[in-house]
C-alpha angles and dihedrals in degrees: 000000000000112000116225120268122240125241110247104255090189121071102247108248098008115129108223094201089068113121107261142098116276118181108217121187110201117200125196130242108297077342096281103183093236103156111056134061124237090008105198098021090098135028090230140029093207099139102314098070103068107211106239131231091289097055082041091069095041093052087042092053086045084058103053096055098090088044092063095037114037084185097069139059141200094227083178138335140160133209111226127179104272105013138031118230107206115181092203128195133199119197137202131221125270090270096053097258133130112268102208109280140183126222124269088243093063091043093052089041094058093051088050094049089051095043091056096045090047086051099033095234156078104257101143129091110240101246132037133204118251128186129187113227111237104195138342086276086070095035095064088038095059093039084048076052092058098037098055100037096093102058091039096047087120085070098035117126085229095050121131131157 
């Protein structure tokens, strides 16, 4: 029996180390809510559902991102309850060129990777979504994304209760 064959999640040919925003959603394993307190017990975690040890480490790891790579920034991101939203930037140096980068994968790898070893196990999907910003209109509409996906997470594809 041939097995199906997957989609390709990456852009062929696409370097994913080029300067440029890429918006990147991260699930966790089977989407175990894993990072909030009290999940469910409020329609949103603006401020009044504290993330718990779990989405510490997570926003912790998040953090940190900019501290291991001084090319790359965290413009916005928000930790849910299953699955982590990151707007990233890479930059370039003052001349326009490419400061040595790694890829996205291996940023989001290594964060995994923390992020497991500070918990002590596997909680994360394989694989994540990425998604390279186009212009500054897409830009304010995925940071609008990121913004409002707490308070609408009944209706969030990743929901479960």
């Amino acid at each position: 029996m041939e097995l199906p064959k997957r989609k390709p999640i990456r852009l062929k040919d696409y370097d994913y180390s080029t300067p440029g925003v890429y918006f990147v959603t991260v699930c966790t394993k089977n989407k175990i809510n894993y990072f909030w307190h009290n999940v469910g017990a409020s329609i949103a975690r603006p401020q009044d559902i504290p993330l718990n040890e779990n989405g510490k480490i997570v926003d912790k790891a998040i953090n940190n991102i900019p501290k291991i790579y001084n090319n790359i920034t965290v413009d916005h991101y928000v930790v849910m309850p299953n699955h982590i939203h990151l707007l990233l930037q890479i930059h370039s140096n003052k001349n326009g060129r490419p400061m040595v980068a790694p890829t996205i994968d291996r940023v989001i790898q290594q964060m995994k990777g923390y992020v497991t070893k500070q918990i002590g196990k596997l909680i994360w999907q394989k694989l994540f979504h990425d998604h390279i910003i186009r212009g500054e209109q897409d830009y304010k509409e995925i940071w609008a994304y990121i913004d409002t996906n707490p308070i609408r997470w009944k209706e969030d594809k990743f929901y479960i209760e």
